[in-house]
C-alpha positions as CSV (number, residue, x, y, z in Angstrom):
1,X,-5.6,-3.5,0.2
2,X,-3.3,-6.4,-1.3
3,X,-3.5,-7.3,-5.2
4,X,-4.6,-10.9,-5.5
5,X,-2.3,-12.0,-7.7
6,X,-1.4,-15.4,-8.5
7,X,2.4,-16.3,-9.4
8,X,3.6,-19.9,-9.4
9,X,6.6,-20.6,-6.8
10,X,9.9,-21.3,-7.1
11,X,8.8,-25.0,-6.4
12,X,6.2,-24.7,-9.2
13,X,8.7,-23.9,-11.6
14,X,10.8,-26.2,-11.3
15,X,8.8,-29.0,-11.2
16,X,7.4,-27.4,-14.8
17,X,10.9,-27.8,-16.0
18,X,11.3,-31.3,-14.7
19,X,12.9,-31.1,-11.3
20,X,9.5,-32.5,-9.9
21,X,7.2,-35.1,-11.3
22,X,4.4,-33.6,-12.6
23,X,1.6,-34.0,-10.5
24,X,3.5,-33.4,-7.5
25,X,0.9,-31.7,-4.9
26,X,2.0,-28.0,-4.6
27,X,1.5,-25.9,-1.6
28,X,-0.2,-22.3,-2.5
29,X,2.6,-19.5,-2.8
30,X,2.4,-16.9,-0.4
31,X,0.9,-13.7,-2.0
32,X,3.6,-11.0,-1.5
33,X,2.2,-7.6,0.1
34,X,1.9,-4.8,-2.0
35,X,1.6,-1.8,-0.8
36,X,-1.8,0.4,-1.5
37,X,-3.1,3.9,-1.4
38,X,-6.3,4.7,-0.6
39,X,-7.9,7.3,-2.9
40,X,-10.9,7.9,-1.2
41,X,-13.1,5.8,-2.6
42,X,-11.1,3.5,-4.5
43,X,-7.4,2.2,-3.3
44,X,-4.8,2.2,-6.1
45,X,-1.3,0.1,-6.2
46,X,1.2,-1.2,-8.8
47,X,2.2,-4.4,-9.1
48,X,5.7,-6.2,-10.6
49,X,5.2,-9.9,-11.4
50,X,8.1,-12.0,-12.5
51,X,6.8,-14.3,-15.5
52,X,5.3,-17.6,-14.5
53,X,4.0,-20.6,-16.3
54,X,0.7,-20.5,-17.7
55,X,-0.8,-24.1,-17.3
56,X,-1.9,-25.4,-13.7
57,X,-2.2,-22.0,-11.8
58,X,-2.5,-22.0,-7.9
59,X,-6.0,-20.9,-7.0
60,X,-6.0,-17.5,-5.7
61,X,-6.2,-16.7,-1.8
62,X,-8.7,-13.4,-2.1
63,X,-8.1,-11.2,0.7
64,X,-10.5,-8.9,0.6
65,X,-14.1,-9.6,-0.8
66,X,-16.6,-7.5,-2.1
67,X,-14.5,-5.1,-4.2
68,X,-14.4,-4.8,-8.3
69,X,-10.3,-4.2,-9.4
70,X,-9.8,-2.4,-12.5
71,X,-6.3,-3.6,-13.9
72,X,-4.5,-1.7,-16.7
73,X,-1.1,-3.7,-17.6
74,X,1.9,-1.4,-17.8
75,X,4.2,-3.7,-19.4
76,X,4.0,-7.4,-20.3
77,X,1.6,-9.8,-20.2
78,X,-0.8,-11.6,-17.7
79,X,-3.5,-14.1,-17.9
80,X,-6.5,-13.3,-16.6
81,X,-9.4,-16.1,-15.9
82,X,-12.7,-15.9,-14.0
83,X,-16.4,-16.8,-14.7
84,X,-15.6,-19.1,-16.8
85,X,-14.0,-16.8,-19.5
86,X,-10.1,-16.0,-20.0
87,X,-8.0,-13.8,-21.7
88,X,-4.4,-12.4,-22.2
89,X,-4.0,-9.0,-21.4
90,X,-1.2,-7.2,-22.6
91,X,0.5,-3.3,-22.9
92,X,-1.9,-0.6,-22.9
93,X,-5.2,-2.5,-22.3
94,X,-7.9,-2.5,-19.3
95,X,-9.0,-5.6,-17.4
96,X,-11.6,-6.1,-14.8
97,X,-12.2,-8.8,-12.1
98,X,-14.4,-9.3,-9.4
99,X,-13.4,-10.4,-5.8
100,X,-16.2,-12.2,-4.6
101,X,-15.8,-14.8,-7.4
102,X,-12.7,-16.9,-7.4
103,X,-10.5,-15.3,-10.4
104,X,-6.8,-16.1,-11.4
105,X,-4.0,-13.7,-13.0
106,X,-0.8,-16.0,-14.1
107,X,2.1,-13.5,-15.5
108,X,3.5,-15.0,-19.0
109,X,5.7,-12.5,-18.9
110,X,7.5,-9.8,-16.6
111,X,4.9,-7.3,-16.2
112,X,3.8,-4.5,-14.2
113,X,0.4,-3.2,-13.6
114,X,-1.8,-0.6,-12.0
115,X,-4.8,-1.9,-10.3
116,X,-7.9,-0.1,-8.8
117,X,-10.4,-1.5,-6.7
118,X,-13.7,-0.1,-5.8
119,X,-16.6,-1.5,-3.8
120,X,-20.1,-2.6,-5.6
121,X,-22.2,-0.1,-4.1
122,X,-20.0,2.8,-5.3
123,X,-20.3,1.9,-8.7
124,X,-24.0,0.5,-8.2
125,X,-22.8,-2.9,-9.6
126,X,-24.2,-6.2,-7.5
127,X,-21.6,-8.7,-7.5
128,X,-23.8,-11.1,-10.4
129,X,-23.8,-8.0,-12.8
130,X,-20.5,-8.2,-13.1
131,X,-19.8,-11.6,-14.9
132,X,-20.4,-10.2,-18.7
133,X,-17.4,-7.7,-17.5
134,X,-14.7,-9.6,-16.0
135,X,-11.8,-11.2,-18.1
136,X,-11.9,-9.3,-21.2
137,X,-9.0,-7.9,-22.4
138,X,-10.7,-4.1,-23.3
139,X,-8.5,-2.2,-26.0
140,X,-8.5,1.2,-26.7
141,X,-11.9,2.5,-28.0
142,X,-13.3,5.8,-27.5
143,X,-12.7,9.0,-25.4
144,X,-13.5,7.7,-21.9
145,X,-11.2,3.9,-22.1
146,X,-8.4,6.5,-23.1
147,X,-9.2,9.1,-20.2
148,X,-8.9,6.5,-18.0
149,X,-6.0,4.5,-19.3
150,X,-4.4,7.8,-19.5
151,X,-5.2,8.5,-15.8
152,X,-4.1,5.2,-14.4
153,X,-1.2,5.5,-16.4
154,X,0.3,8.9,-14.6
155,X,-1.0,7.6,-11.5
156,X,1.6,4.4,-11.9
157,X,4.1,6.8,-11.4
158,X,2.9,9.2,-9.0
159,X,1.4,7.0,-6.9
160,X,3.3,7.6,-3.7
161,X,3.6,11.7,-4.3
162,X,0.3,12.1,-4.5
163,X,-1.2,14.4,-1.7
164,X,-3.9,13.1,0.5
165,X,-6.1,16.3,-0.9
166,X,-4.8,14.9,-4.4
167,X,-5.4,11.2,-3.9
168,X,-9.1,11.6,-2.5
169,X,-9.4,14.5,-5.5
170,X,-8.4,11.8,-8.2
171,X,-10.0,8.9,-6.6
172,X,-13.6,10.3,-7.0
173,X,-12.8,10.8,-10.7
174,X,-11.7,7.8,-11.2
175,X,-14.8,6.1,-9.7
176,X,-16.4,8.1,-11.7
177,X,-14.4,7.3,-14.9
178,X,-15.1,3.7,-13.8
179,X,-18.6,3.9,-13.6
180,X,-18.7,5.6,-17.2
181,X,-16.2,2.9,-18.6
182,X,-18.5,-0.1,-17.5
183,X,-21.7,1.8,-19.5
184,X,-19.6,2.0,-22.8
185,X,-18.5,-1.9,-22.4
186,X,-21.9,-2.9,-21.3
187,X,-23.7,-1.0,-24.2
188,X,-22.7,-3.6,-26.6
189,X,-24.1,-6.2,-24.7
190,X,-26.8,-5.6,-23.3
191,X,-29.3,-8.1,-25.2
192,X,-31.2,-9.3,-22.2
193,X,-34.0,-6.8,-20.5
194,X,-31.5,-7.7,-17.0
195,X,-28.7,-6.0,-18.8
196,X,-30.5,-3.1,-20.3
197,X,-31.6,-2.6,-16.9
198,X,-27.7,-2.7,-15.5
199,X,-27.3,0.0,-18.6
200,X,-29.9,2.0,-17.7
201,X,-28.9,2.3,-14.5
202,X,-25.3,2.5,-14.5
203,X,-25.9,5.5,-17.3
204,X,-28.3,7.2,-14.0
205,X,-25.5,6.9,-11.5
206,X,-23.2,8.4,-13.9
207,X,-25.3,11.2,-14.3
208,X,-26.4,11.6,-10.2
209,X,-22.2,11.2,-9.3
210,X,-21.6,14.6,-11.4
211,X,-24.2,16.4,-9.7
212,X,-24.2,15.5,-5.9
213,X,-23.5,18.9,-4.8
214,X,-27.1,20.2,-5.9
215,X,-29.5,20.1,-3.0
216,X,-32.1,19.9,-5.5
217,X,-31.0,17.0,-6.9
218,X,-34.3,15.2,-6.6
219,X,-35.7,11.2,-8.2
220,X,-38.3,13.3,-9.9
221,X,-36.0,15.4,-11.9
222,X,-33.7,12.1,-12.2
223,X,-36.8,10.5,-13.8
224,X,-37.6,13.1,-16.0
225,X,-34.5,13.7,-17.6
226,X,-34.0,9.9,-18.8
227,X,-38.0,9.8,-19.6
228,X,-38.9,6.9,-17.8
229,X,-41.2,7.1,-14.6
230,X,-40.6,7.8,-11.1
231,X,-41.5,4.0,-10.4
232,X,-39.6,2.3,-12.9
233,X,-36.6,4.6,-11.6
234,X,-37.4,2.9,-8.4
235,X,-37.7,-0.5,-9.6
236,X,-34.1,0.1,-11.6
237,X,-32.1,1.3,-7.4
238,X,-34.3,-1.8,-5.9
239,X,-31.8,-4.2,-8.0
240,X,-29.2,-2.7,-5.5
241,X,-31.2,-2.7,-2.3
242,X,-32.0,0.8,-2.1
243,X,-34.2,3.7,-3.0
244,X,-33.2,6.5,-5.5
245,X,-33.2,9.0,-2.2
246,X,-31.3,6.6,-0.2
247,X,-28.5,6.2,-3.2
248,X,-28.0,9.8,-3.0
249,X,-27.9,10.5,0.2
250,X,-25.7,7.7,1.0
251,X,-23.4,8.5,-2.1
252,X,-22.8,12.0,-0.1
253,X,-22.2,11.1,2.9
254,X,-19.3,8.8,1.4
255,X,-17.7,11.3,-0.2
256,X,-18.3,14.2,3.2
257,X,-16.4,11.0,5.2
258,X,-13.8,10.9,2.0
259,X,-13.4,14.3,2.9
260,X,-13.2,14.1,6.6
261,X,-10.3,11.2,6.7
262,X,-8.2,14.0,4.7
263,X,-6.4,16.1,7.3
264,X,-5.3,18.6,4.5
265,X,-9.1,19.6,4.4
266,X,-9.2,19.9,8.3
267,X,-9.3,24.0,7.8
268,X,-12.7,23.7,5.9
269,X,-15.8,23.8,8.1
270,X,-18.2,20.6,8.3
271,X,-20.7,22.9,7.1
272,X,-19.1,23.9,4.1
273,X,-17.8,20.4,3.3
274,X,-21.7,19.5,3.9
275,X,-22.1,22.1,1.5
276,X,-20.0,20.7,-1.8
277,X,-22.0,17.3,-1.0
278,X,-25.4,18.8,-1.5
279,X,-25.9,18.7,2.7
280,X,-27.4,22.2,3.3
281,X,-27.0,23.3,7.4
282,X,-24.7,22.1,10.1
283,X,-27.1,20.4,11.9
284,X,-28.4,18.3,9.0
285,X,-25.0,17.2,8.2
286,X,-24.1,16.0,12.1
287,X,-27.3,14.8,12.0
288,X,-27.2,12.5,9.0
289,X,-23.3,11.5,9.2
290,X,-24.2,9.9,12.9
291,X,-27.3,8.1,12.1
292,X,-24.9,6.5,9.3
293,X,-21.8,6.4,11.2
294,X,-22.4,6.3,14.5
295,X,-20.3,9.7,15.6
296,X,-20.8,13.0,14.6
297,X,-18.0,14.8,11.2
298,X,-16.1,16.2,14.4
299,X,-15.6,13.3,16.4
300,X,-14.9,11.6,13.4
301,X,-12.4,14.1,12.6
302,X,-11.0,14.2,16.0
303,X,-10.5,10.4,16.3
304,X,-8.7,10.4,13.3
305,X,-6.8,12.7,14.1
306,X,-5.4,11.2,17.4
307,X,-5.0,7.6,15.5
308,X,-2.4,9.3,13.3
309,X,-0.6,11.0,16.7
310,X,-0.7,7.8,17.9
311,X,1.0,5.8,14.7
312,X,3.6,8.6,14.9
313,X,4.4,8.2,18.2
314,X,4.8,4.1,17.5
315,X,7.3,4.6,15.1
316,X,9.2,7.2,17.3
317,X,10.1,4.7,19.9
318,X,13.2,3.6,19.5
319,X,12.8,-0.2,18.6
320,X,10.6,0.6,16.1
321,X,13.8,3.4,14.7
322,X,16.7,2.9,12.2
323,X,17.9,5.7,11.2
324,X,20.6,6.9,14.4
325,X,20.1,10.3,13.7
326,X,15.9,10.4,14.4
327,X,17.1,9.5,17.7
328,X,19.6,12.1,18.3
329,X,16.6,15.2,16.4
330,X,14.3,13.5,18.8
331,X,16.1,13.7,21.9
332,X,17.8,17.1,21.2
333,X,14.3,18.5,20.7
């Protein structure tokens, strides 16, 4: 996944400094590639942006939709607009933005950051709920802004060590760090019955993430521990599309096809992964993991496993090699 990030040109900086008329019609820069992980459910990267002007910013060119980004900035400074509300974020604070609403980040100075991006239905955020979040520059305030800040700040640096086992590991607490982050900033705000619904129900899915692997994980017990009724539980998931059962079950079988993509789990029975995700019986798990995927944890597994063969033996051929002496290994072998 490729940070949206927008960065006047060259062009755009010179004609700031006078070397075009102001006004001049400006073509959008090309976004430069960063390269991502993907942690499970989220995909990480870090980002260096030279400084750029802060007046007249080039629209951004979002290249994948539906996904909220979770910004912390490393070093310098960016400005951050969308939803009509803007900020400057700077050293040590968190920023959010939402990618199916147009948003712009101008760097006012060199800066680096380390962006997260999950999709709405992980966090059990529609798209609209998100406006009251995006833009603020959040500063350190309580135990979980600094468990997170903490965490993306390590993972800056270890980004690219990180096992797959690790990176799927950490990505599923950070989604869930997320998901706790957004209650504690939407706490304050929630003056509307809409938002103290969103609160309500962000507080729910933070309690139903740290307890997926209980098969007895059940609405009725959900209800009953937040006090409220089996229906209005119901009437809180129907904001997202869904049913309380239908949350959970599709909330486990995410994380069994987290599991699945890692080949350093590949020793672990579907069964048993079924298992950790609250998926009692081998035939339940095949069962449920087609009807939402369309191919059963072992063909899934298999076909992954022959995409990576295939990548491998891409970048074995020898247009696709560099390095003289992979050629000489390879055909000594």
């Amino acid at each position: 996944m490729i940070l949206e990030i927008d960065v006047r040109s060259n062009a755009a900086q010179q004609a700031h400094a006078g070397a075009m008329p102001r006004g001049t019609e400006l073509s959008p820069p090309t976004p430069t590639p960063t390269p991502t992980r993907e942690l499970g459910p989220v995909s990480a990267s870090v980002v260096a942006l030279d400084a750029g002007q802060p007046d007249g910013p080039v629209p951004l060119d979002t290249g994948q939709l539906g996904r909220v980004g979770l910004a912390l900035c490393l070093s310098g400074a960016v400005e951050v607009r969308q939803d009509g509300s803007g900020t400057v974020v700077r050293e040590g604070q968190l920023t959010c933005v939402d990618d199916t609403r147009p948003h712009r980040v101008v760097a006012r100075a060199a800066s680096r950051l380390v962006v997260v991006r999950a999709e709405h239905h992980r966090l059990g955020l529609l798209p609209e709920r998100t406006c009251g979040l995006t833009a603020n520059a959040w500063s350190a305030d309580g135990v979980v802004y600094a468990l997170i800040a903490d965490t993306l700040a390590c993972l800056a640096g270890d980004l690219n060590r990180l096992t797959d086992t690790d990176g799927n590991a950490l990505g599923l607490m950070i989604i869930d760090l997320i998901g706790c982050l957004f209650v504690d900033q939407l706490r304050g705000r929630a003056v509307e019955p809409t938002d103290g619904r969103q609160l309500l129900l962000l507080k729910v899915l933070c309690h139903v993430r740290g307890r997926l692997g209980d098969p007895a994980l059940m609405p009725e017990r959900i209800a009953r521990h937040f006090g409220i009724s089996l229906r209005y539980l119901q009437v809180l998931f129907a904001e997202l599309g869904t049913s309380p059962a239908r949350w959970i079950r599709d909330e486990r079988l995410s994380r069994l096809r987290d599991d699945l993509a890692d080949p350093g789990l590949d020793h672990l029975a579907v069964s048993v992964l079924g298992e950790k995700w609250g998926i009692p019986g081998a035939s339940q798990v095949s069962r449920l993991f087609r009807a939402a995927y369309g191919s059963t944890p072992s063909d899934f597994r298999r076909e992954r496993a022959e995409r990576a063969f295939a990548d491998r033996a891409v970048g074995l051929r020898p247009e696709n090699i560099t390095d003289p002496r992979v050629v000489l290994m390879s055909s000594s072998g």
